[in-house]
C-alpha positions, 0 to 999 in steps of 0.5 A: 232209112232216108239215105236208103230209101232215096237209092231205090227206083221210085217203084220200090219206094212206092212198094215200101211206102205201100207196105208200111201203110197197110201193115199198120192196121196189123201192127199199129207200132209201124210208122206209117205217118213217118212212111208218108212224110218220107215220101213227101220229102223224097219228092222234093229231090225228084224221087216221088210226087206228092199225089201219087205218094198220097194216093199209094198211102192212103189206098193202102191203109185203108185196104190193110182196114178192110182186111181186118175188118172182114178178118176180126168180123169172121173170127171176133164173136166165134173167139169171144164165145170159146171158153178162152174167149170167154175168160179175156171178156165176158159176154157182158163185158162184150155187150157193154164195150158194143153198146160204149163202141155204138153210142158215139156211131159214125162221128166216133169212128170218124174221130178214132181214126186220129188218135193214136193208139186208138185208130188200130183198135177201130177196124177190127171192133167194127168187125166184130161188132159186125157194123155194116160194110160202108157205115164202118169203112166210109167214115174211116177212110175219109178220116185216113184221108184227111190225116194222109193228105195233111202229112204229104202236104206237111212233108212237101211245105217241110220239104227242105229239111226232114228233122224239121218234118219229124219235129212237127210230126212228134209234136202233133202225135203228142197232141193227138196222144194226150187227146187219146188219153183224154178219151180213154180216161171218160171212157173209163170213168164212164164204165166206173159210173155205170158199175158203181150205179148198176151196183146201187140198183141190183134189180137192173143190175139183174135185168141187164145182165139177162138181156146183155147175155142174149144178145146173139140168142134169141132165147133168154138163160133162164137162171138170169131170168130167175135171178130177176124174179128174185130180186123183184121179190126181194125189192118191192112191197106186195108180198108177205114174208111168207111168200117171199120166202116161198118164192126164194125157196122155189128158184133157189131148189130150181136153179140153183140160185144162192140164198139171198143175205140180209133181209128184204128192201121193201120199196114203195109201189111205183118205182118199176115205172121209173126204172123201165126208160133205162131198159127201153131205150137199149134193148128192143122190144124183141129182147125185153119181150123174150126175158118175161118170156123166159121169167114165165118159164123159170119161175111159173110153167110148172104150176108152181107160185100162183098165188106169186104169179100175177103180181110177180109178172106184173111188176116184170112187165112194169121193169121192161115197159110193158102194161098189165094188159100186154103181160095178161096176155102174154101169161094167157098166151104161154099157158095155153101153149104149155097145156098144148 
């Protein structure tokens, strides 16, 4: 490629240099880190010039960003939300990818952009995630700045030998690669983590199923919600056998929901409360607001439970950080446009 590409007019090594930095944001297997060291070594025989070599890699590959960007930002949720979309991830799985992807905000993108295997994936989810124009493409090409410009320097201080310029570049990939793998792995365990305890708290479990899956409907599924009045009745002291059989029955008739297995883990009073940080500081007061919403509708519009009603509700509100004042008026409030 080298004997090739030093025959060529400067134009055209410039155009296949172009090429290869943009097309790498759509396959990320085109070396367009080698495209740059090419063009740095090429100038030491007076076929390129550094600056213009870096500016021509760099434009490019950030725009082949922008491309996808603005591609995965019009066709990334549709897909996901098609049946097939649907069986690669699930809308859970999507919102908690989201929620991992918007944790580590601009300086996690910033430092994606230097990992290989890891910097194609980061235009395209900044696209579906829908993250603003310049908060997503601002860090990023700032990141293909620095990565280019330290190539093309790299190429023309090599200048003299290009085996000696693909050692040095193969050696830091392999560095940036087991960084990535570093990565990869704690972002593994971490989502392990979170699914081992969320498995150890199914009355979490339950709620942030409910408000992951309405993240782009402002409505609440009211199985989920019902699904939550469940294992509220399930897990905390308050109410007697009888009751909770009632209640079970009820949302099991009504929704569907599969009969509880084992008998009921009564817990002491209060732990709601301990719980409530864990949901306040994911999901807005929006969404909490409109799941105990939807557990009113689920389990109490039709005037059935009311003598399960108010402690039930009571001890929604305490799960999504809302006082019994607020949760009064609230049942006040949907009664009354119920009657209407």
């Amino acid at each position: 490629m080298v004997g090739w590409l030093a025959t060529l007019p400067p134009a055209a090594v410039y155009v296949v240099l172009a090429a290869l930095a943009f097309v790498e944001n759509l396959v990320p297997v085109v070396p367009a880190d080698v495209a740059v060291a090419l063009g740095a070594f090429l100038s030491q025989r007076g076929t390129t010039t550094p600056l213009v070599v870096f500016l021509v890699v760099w434009v490019s590959n950030v725009g082949g960003a922008v491309a996808v960007y603005f591609a995965a930002r019009h066709l990334g949720r549709p897909f996901f939300a098609t049946s097939l979309g649907r069986r690669l991830v699930s809308p859970r799985g999507i919102a908690r990818i989201e929620r991992e992807y918007l944790r580590f905000g601009v300086a996690g993108i910033f430092f994606a952009r230097f990992l290989p295997g890891i910097r194609a994936v980061v235009p395209p989810f900044a696209g579906i995630f829908r993250l603003s124009f310049w908060r997503a493409m601002l860090p990023m090409g700032v990141a293909s700045g620095i990565w280019y410009g330290g190539i093309t320097l790299l190429g023309v201080y090599l200048g003299g030998s290009w085996e000696a310029i693909v050692r040095a570049l193969a050696r830091l990939n392999q560095v940036l690669a087991i960084v990535a793998g570093i990565v990869i792995l704690a972002v593994v365990l971490v989502i392990l983590r979170n699914r081992r305890a969320a498995a150890e708290e199914p009355l979490v479990r339950s709620a942030e199923d409910a408000l992951e899956a309405s993240a782009d409907d402002p409505g609440v599924d009211p199985g989920h919600a019902a699904q939550l009045v469940l294992e509220i009745a399930y897990e905390e002291e308050g109410l007697t056998p009888a009751q909770r059989e009632a209640v079970a029955r009820h949302l099991r008739e009504r929704w569907g929901l599969p009969a509880k297995a084992g008998v009921a883990v009564t817990r002491p009073p209060g732990r709601l409360a301990t719980l409530a940080p864990r949901l306040r500081e994911r999901f807005s007061t929006g969404r909490r607001l409109a799941l105990i919403e939807g557990v009113w509708q689920a389990a109490f519009a039709e005037g059935s439970l009311p003598d399960e009603e108010q402690w039930l509700m009571a001890r929604a509100g305490e799960l999504l950080g809302f006082s019994a004042e607020e949760i009064e008026g609230i049942r006040t409030r949907l009664r009354a446009a119920g009657a209407e």
